[in-house]
DOBARO-520247 format. One record per residue: x, y, z of N, C-alpha, C in turn; residue number from 0; residue in three letters. Coordinates in pm, whole numbers, plus 32768, in hexadecimal, padded with zeros to 4 digits. Atoms other than C-alpha are relative to their C-alpha. Layout:
  n_px  n_py  n_pz  ca_px  ca_py  ca_pz  c_px  c_py  c_pz  vomar  rolo
     X     Y     Z      X      Y      Z     X     Y     Z    NUM   ala
...
REM end
This chain:
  n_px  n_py  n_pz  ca_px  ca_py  ca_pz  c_px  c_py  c_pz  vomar  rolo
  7F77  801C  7FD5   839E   844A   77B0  8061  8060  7FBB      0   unk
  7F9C  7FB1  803E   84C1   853B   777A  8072  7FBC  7FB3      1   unk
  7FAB  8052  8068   85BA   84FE   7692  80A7  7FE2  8059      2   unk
  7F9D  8003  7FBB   86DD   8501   77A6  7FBA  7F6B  805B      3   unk
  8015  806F  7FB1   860B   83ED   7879  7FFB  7F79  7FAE      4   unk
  801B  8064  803B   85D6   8301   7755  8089  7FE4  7FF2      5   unk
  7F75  804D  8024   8768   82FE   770C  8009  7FBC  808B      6   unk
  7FFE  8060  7F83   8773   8299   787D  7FDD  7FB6  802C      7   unk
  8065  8050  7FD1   8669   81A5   7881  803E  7F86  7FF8      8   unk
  7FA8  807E  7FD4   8755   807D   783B  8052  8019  806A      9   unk
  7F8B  8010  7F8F   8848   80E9   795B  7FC2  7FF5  808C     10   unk
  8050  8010  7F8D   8714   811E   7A28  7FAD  7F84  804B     11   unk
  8019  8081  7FEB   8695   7FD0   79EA  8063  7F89  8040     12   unk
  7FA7  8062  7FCB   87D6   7F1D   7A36  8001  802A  809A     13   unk
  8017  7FDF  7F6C   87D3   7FD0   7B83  7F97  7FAE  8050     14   unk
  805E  8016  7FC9   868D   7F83   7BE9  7FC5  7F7D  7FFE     15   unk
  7FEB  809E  802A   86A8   7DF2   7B7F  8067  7FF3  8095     16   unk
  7F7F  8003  7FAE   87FE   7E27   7C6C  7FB1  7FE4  8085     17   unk
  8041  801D  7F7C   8703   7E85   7D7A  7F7B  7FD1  8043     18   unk
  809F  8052  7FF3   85EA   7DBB   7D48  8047  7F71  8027     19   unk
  7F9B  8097  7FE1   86EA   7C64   7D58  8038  8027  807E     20   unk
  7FB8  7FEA  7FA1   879D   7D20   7E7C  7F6C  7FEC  8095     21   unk
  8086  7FFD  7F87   8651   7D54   7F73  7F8C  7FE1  7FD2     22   unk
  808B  8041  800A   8518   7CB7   7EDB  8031  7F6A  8032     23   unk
  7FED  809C  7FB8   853A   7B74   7FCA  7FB9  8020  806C     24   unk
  809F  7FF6  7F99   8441   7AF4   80CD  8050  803A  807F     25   unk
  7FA0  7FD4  7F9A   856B   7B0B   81DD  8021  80AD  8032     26   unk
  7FD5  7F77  7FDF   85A8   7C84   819E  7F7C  8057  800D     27   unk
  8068  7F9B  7FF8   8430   7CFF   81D5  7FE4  805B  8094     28   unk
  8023  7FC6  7F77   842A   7D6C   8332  8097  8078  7FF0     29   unk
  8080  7FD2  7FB4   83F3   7E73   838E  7F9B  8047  7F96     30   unk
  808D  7FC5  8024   8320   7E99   8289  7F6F  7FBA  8056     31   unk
  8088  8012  7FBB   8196   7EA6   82F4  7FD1  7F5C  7FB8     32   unk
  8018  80A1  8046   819E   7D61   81E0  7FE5  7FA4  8080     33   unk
  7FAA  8045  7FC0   8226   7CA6   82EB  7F63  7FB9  8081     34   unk
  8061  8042  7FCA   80E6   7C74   838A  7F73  7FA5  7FF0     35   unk
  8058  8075  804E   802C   7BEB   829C  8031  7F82  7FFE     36   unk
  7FB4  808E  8008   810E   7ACB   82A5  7FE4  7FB5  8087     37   unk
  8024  802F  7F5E   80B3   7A66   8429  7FA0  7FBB  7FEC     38   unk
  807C  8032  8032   7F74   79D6   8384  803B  7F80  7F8A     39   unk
  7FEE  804D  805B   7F5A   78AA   82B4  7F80  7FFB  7F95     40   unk
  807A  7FF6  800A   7DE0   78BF   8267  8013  807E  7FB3     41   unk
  803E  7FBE  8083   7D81   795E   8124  7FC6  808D  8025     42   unk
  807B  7F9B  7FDC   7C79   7A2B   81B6  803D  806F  80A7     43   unk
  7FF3  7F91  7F8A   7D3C   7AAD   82FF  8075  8025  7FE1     44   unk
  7FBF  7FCB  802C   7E4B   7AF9   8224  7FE3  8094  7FB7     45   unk
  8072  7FBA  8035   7D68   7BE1   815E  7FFA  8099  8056     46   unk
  8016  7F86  7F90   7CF6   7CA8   8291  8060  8010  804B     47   unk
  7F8C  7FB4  7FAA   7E5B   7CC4   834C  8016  8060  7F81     48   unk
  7FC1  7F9E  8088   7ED5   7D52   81EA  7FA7  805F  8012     49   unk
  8051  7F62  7FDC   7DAD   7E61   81F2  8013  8050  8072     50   unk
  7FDF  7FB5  7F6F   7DF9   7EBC   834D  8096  804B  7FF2     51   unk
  7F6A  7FDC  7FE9   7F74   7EA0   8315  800C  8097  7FAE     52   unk
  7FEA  7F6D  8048   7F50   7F95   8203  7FE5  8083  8031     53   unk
  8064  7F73  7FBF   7E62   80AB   8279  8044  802E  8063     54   unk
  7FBF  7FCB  7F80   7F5B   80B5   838B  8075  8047  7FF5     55   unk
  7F7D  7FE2  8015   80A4   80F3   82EE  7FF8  8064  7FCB     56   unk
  7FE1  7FAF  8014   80B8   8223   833B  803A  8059  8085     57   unk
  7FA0  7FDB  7FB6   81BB   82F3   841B  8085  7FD2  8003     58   unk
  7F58  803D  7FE1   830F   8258   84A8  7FE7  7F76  7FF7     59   unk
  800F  8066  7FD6   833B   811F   8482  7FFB  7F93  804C     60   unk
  8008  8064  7F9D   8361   8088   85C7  7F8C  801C  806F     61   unk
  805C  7FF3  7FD1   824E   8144   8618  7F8D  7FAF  7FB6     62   unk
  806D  806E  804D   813B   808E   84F0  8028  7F69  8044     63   unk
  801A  80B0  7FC3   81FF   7F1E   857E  7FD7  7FF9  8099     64   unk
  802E  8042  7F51   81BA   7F60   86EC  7F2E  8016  7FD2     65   unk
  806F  8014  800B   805D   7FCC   8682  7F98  7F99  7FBC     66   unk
  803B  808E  802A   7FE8   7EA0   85A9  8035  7F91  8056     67   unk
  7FED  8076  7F84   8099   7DA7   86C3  7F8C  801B  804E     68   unk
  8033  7FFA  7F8E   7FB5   7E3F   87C9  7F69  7FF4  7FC5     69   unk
  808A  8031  8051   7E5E   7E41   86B3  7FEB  7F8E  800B     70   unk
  7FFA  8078  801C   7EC8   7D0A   8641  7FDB  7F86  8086     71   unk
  8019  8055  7F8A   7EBF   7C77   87A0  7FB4  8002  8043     72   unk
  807F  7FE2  7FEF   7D90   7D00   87F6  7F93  7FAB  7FDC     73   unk
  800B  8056  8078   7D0E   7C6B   86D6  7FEE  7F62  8006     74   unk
  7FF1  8081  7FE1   7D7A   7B10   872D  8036  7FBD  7F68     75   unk
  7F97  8069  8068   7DED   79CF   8642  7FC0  800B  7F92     76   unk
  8040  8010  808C   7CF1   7A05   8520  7F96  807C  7FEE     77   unk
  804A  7F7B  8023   7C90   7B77   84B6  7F9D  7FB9  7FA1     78   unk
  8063  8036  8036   7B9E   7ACC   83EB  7F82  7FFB  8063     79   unk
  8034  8021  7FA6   7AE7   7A46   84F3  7FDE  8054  805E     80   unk
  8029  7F95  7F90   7AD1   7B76   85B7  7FC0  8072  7FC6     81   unk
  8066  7FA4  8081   7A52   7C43   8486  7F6B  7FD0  8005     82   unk
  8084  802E  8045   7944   7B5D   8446  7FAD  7FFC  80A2     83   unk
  806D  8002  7F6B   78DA   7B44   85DD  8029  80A5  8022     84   unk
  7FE7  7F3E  7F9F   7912   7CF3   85EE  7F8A  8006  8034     85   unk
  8085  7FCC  7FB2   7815   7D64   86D9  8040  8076  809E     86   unk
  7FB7  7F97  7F88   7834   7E4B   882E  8049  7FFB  8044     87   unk
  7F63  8006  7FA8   791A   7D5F   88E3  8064  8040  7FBF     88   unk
  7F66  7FF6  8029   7A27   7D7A   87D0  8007  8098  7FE1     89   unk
  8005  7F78  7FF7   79B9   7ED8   87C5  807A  804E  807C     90   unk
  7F95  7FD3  7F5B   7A45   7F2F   8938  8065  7FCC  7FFD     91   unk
  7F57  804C  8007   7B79   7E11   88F4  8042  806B  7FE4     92   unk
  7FC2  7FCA  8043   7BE5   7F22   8808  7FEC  80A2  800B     93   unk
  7FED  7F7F  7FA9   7B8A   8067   88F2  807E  804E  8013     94   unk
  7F8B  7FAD  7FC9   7CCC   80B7   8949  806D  801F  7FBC     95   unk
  7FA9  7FF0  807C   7D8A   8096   8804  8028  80B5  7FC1     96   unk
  7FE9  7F78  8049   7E32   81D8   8770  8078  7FE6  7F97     97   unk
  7F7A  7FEA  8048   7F2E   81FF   8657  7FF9  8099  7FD1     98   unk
  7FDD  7F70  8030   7F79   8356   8614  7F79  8067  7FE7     99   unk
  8055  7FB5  800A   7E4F   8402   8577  7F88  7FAD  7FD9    100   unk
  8076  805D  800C   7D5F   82B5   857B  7FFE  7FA2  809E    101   unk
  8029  8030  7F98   7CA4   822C   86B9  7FEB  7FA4  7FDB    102   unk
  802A  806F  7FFB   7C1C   80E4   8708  7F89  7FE3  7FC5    103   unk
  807D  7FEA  8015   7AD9   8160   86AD  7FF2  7FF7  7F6D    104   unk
  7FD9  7FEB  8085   7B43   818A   854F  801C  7F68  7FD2    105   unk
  7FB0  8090  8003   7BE2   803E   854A  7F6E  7F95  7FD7    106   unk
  8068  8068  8008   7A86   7F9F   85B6  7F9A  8050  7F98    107   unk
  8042  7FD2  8046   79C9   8084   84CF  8047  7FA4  7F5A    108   unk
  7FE5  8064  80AD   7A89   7FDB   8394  7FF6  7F70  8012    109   unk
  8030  806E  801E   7A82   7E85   8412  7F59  7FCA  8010    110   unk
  8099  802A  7FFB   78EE   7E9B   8456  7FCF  801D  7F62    111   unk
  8004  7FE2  80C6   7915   7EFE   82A3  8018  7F8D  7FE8    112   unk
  7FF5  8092  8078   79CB   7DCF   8259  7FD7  7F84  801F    113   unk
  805E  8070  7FDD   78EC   7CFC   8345  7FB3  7FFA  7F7D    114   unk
  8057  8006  8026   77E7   7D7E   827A  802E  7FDD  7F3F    115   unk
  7FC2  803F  80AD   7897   7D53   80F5  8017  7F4D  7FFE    116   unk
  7FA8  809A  8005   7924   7C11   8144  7F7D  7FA8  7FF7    117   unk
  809C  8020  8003   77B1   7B95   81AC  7FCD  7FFA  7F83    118   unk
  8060  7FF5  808D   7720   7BFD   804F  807A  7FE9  7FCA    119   unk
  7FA9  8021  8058   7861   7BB9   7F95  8046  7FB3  800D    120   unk
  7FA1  8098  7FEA   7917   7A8C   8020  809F  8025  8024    121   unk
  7F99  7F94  8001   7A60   7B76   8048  8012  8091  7FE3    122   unk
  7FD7  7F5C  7FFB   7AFE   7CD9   802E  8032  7FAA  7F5B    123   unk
  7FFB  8005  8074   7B65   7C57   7EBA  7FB2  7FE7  7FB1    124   unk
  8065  8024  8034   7A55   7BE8   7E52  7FB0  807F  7FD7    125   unk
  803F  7F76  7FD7   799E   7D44   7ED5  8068  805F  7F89    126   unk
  7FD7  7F62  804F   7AB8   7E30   7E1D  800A  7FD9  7F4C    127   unk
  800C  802E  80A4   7A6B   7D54   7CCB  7FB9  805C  7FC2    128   unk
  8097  7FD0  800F   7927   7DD9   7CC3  8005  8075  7FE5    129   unk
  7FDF  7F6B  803D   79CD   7F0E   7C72  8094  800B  7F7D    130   unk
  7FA5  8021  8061   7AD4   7E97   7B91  7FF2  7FEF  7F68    131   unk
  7FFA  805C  8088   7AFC   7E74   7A0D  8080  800E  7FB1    132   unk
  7FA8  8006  8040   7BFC   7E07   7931  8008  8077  7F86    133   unk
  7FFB  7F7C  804B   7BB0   7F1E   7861  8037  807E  800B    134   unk
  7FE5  7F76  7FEE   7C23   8027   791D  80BA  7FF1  8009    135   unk
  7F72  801F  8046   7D69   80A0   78FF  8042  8008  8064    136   unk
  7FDF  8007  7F85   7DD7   8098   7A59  7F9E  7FC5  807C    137   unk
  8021  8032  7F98   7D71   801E   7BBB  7F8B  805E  8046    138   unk
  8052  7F91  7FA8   7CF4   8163   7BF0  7F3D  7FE9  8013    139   unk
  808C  7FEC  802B   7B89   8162   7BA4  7FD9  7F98  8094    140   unk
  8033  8062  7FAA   7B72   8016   7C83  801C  8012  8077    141   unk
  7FE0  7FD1  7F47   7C00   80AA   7DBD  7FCA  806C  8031    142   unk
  803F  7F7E  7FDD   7B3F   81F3   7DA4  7F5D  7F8D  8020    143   unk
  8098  802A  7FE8   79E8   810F   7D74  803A  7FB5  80A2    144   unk
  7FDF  8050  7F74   7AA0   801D   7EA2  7FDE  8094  8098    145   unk
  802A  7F7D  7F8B   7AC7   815A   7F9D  7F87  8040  8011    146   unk
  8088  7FA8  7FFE   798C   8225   7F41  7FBA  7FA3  8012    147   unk
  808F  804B  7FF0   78A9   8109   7F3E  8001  7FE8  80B0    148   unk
  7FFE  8030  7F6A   794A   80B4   80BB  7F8A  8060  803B    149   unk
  7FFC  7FB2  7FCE   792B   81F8   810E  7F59  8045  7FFC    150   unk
  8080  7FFF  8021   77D2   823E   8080  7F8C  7F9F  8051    151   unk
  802D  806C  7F9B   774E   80F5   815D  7FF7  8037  805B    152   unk
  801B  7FF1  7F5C   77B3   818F   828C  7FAF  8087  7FFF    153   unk
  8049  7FD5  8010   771F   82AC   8220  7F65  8018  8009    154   unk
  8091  800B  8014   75D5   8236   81EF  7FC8  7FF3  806C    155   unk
  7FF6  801B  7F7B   75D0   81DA   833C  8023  8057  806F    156   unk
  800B  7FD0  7FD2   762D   82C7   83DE  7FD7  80CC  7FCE    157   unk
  8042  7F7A  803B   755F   8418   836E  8059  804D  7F91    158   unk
  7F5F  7FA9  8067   7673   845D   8263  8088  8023  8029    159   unk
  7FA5  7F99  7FB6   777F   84A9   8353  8078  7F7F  8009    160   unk
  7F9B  807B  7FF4   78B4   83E1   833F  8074  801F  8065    161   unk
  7F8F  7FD7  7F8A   79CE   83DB   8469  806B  803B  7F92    162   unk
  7F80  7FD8  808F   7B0C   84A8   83A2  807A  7F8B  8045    163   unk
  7FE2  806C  7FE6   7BB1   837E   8443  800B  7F81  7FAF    164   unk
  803B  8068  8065   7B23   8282   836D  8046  801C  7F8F    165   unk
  7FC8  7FC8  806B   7B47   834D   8247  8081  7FF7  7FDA    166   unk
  7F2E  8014  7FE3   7CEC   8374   82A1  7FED  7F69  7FB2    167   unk
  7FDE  808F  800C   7CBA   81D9   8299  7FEC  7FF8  7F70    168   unk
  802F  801F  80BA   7C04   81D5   8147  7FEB  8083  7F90    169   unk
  7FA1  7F98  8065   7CD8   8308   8087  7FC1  7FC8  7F7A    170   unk
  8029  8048  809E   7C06   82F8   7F11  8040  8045  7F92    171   unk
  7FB6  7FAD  808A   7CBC   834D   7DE7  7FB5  8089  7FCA    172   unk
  8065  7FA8  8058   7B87   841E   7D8D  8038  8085  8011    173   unk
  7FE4  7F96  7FBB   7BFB   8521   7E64  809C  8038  7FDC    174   unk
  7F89  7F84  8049   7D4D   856A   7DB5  808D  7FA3  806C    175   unk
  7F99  8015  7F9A   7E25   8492   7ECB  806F  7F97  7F89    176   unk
  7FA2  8091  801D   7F36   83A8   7E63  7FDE  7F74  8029    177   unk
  801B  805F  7FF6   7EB1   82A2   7F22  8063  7F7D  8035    178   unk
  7FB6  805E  7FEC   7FE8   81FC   7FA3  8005  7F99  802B    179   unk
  8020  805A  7F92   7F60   8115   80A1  7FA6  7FA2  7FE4    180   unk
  8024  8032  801F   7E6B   80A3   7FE8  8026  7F94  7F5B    181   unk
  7FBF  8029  8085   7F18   8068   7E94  8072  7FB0  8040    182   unk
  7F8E  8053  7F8C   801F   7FD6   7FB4  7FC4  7F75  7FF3    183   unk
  804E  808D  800D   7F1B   7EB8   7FDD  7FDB  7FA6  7F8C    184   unk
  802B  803A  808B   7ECA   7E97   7E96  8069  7FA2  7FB4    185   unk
  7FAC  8044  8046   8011   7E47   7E3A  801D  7F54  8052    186   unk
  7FDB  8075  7FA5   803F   7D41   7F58  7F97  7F81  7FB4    187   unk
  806E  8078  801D   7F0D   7C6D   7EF6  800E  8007  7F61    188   unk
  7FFF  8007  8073   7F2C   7CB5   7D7C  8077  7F92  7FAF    189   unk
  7F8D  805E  8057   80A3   7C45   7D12  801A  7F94  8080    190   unk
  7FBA  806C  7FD7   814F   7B08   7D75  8082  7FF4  7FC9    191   unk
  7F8B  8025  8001   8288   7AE3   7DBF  8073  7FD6  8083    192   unk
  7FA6  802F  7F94   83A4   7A9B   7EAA  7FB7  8064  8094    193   unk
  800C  7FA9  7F8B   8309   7BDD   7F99  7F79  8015  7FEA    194   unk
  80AE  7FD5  8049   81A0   7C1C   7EF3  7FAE  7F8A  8047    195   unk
  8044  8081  7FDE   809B   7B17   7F80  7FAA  7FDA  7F5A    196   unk
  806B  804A  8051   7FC4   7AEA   7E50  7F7E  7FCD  7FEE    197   unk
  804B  805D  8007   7EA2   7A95   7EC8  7F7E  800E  7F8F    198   unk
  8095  7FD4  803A   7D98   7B52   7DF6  8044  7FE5  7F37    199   unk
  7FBC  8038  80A7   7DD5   7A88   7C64  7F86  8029  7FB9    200   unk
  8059  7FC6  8085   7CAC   7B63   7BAC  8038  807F  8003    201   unk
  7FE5  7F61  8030   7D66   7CB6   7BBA  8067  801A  7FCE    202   unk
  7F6F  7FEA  8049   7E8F   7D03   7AA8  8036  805B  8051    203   unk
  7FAA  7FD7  7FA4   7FBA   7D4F   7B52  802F  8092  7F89    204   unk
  7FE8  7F90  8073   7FFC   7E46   7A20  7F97  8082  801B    205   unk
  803E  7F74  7FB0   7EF7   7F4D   7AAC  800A  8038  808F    206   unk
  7FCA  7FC9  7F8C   7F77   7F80   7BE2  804A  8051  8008    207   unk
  7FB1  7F9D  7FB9   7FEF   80B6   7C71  806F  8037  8048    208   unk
  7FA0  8016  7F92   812E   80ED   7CFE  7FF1  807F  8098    209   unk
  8016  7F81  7FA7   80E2   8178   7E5E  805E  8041  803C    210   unk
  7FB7  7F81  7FFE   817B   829E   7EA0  8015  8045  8074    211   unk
  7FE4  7F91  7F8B   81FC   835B   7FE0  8068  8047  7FE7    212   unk
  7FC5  7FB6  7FE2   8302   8430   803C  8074  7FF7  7FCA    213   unk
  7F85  8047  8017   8435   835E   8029  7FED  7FC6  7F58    214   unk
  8023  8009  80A1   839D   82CB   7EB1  800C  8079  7FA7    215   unk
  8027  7F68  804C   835E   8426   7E51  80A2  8018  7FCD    216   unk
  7F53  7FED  800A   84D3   8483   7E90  8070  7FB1  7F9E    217   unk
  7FC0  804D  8058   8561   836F   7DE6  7FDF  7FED  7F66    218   unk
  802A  7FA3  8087   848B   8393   7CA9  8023  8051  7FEB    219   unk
  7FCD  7F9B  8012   84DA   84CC   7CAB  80C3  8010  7FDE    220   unk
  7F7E  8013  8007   8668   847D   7CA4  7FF2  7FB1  7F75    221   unk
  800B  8051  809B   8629   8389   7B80  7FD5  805C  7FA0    222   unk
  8053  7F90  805F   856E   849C   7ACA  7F9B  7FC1  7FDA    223   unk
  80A2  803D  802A   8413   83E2   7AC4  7FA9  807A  8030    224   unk
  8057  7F9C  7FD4   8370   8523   7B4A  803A  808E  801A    225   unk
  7FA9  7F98  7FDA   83BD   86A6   7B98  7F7D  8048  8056    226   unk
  806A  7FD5  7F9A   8293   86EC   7C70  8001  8009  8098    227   unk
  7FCF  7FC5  7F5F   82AE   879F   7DB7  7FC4  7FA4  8079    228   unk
  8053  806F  7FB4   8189   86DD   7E67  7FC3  7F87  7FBE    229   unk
  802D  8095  8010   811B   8572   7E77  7F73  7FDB  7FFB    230   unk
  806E  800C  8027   7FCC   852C   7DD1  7FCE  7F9E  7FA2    231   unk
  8015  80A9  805D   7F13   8424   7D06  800F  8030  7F76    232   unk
  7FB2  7FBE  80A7   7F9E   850A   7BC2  808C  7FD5  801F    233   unk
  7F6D  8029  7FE8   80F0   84D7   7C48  8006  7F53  7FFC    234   unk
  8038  808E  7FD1   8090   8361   7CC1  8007  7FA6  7F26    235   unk
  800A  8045  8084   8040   8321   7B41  8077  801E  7FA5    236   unk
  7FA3  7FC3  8041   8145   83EB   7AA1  8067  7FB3  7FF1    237   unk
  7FBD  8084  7FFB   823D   82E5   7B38  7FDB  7F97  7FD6    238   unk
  7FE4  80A0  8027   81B3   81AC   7AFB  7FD0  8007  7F68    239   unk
  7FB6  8011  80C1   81C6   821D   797B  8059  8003  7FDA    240   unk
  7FAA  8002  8051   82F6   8241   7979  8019  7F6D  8032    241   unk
  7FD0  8090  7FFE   8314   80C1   7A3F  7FF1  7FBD  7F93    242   unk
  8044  8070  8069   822F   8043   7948  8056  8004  7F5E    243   unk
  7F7E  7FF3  806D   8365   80BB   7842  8064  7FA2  8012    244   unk
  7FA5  805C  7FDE   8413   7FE2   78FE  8005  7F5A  8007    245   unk
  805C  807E  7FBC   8344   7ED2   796C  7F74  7FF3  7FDC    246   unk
  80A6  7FEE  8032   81F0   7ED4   7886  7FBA  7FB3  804F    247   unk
  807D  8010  7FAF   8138   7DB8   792F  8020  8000  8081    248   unk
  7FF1  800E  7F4F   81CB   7DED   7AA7  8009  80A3  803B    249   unk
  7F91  7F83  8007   8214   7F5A   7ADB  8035  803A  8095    250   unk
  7FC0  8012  7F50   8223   7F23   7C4C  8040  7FC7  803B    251   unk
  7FB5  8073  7FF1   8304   7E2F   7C60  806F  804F  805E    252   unk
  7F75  7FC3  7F99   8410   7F1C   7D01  8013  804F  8064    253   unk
  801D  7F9E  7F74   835A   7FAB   7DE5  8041  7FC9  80AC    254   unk
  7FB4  8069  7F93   83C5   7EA8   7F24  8094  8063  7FF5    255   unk
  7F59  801A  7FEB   854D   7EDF   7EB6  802F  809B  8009    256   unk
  7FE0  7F65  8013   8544   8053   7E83  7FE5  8033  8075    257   unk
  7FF2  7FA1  7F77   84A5   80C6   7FC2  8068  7FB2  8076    258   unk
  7F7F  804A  7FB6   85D0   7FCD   8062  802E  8060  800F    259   unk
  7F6A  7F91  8008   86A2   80FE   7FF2  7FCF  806C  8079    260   unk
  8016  7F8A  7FC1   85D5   81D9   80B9  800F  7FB9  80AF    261   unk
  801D  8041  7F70   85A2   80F2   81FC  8065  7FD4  8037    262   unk
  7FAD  805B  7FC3   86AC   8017   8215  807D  8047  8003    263   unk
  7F92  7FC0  7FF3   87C7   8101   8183  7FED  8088  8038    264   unk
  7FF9  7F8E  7FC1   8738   823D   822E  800D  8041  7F8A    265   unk
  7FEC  7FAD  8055   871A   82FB   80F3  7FAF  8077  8013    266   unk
  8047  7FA8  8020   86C0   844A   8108  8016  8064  7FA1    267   unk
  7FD9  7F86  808A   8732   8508   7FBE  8068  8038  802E    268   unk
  7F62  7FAA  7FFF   8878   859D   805D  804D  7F7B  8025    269   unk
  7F6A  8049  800B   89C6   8501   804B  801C  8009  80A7    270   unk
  7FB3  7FEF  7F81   8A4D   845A   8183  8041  7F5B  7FE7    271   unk
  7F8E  8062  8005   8B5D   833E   8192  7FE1  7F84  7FD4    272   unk
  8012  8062  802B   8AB1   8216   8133  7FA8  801D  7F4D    273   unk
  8027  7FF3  8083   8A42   82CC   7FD6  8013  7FB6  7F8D    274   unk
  7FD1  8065  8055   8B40   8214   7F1E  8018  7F7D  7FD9    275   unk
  7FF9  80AD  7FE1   8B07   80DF   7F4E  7F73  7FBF  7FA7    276   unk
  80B1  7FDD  8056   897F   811A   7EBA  8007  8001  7F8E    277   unk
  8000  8001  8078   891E   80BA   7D90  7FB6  804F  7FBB    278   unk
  8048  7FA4  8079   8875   81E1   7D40  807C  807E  8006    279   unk
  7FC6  7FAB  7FD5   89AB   82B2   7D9C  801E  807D  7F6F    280   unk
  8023  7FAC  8080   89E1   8318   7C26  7FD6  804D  7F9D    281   unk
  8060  7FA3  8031   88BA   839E   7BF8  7FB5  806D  8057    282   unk
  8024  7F8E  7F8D   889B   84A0   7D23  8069  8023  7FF4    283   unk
  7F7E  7F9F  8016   8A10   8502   7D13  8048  7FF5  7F85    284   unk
  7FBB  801D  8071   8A92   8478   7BE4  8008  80A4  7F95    285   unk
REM end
C-alpha cells in the first residue's frame, strides 16, 4: 500500500460504507444476474440458477437478462430437477440457445458435469469442498481445483478435447484470468446479507476474491487500489488487499454497491452531469 492511499483509507472507507447502506438492498438488485437466483426458493435450484446466472454475466446487460429468462424457461420450475434428469431430450430443449460466444451445447455440456458431481457429491458445494482448505490463503487454489477438475472430467471423456465453449463457462484461475464470473458466484453463495444468498456456511467469507471486470477495474483504479493497465487474477488480488485493509474478514462486501456506480449511475471514468452528485466524485476530480 502506498503511503498516499493509506492517508486516504479512512475517507475511502467512509465512502464505501455510504455506498454499501445506499445500494446493498434486496429491492435494488435487478438488473443484476443475482436477481435470478432469487426466483427459486429450493436450496439446490438456487445453487444451479446462481452457476448459470454467473457464467453468463457477460456483455450488456439487457442482453445476459433476456438470455437467462429464455435458459431459465427452458429449464422449467426446478433447475435441479432438470440437471439431475439431463439426458438427449434436455439436450435438444437447449439446441437453440445462444448468448454471445456460448451455445446451447455448451450450456448442456456443463449441466451433464453437474449432473454428474452432484450424483457423487450431494451438491456443487459439497463437490468444490473437496478442493477447499482453510489453510490456504485465498479462494484461489479451490476454484482452480473446482474448474480443472470440471474441465478435466469432460476431458476424459471426450479424447482430451474440450469445446473452447465450455472452457469460456469454466475460466480457471490457473490460467492467469481474473475470474470474474466465477468469483461472481462465489461471492453470491458465500456471504450473507441483505443481497448475497448465503447458502454455502463451510467457506470463509474472508478468502474471497473480489471479482473483477472492466467497470471494477476502473473504479479501483480511481481509489488507487491498483495501477495496472489490464485486468487479471494479479490485478483481481491486488484489490482485494487493499479491501481486506478495509474490511479483513469480508473484503467483498462492496462489491454489489460499487458496481451500482458503474450500472445504475452509468459510470464510465469521464465527467458528465450527474458526477457530482457521486460519492466517489472527490476522488476522480477532486
Amino acid at each position: 500500500m502506498t503511503t498516499t492511499l493509506k492517508i486516504r483509507l479512512p475517507a475511502i472507507r467512509d465512502v464505501l460504507e455510504r455506498l454499501y447502506h445506499k445500494y446493498n438492498r434486496r429491492e435494488l438488485i435487478k438488473p443484476d444476474p443475482l436477481q435470478f437466483v432469487y426466483k427459486y426458493s429450493n436450496r439446490a435450484d438456487m445453487e444451479i440458477a446462481g452457476l448459470l446466472s454467473a457464467v453468463l454475466a457477460y456483455g450488456r446487460v439487457e442482453q445476459i437478462q433476456n438470455s437467462l429468462t429464455k435458459l431459465l424457461s427452458v429449464i422449467g420450475e426446478s433447475p435441479h430437477a432438470f440437471v439431475m434428469d439431463f439426458g438427449p431430450a434436455q439436450r435438444r430443449k437447449l439446441r437453440g440457445f445462444k448468448h454471445r460466444f456460448n451455445s446451447g451445447d455448451d450450456i448442456s455440456d456443463l449441466l451433464s458435469l453437474l449432473r454428474e458431481i452432484i450424483e457423487q457429491s450431494g451438491s456443487i458445494e459439497n463437490y468444490f469442498l473437496s478442493g477447499y482448505s482453510k489453510a490456504d490463503e485465498n479462494i484461489i487454489p479451490a476454484l482452480s481445483n473446482f474448474s480443472d477438475s470440471l474441465l478435466d472430467r469432460y476431458a476424459a471423456r471426450h479424447r482430451g478435447k474440450i469445446r473452447s465453449g465450455l472452457k469460456y463457462l469454466l475460466t480457471s484461475p490457473s490460467g492467469g484470468s481474473a475470474c470474474k464470473r466465477l468469483n461472481l458466484f462465489l461471492r453470491w453463495m458465500v456471504r450473507d446479507d441483505s443481497v448475497d444468498a448465503g447458502l454455502w456456511k463451510s467457506v470463509d467469507k474472508a478468502k474471497l476474491v473480489v471479482p473483477v471486470d472492466v467497470h471494477m477495474g476502473r473504479l479501483c483504479r480511481i481509489l488507487g487500489f491498483h495501477d495496472n493497465k489490464t485486468v487479471s487474477m494479479k490485478t483481481a488480488l491486488k484489490i482485494t488487499a487493499e479491501f481486506t485493509e478495509i474490511e479483513q474478514d469480508d473484503p467483498v462486501k462492496y462489491d454489489f454497491s460499487l458496481s451500482r456506480v458503474g450500472i445504475v449511475e452509468n459510470c464510465t471514468g469521464k465527467y458528465n452531469t450527474s458526477c457530482e452528485i457521486c460519492e466517489l466524485f472527490s476522488f476522480c476530480f477532486g
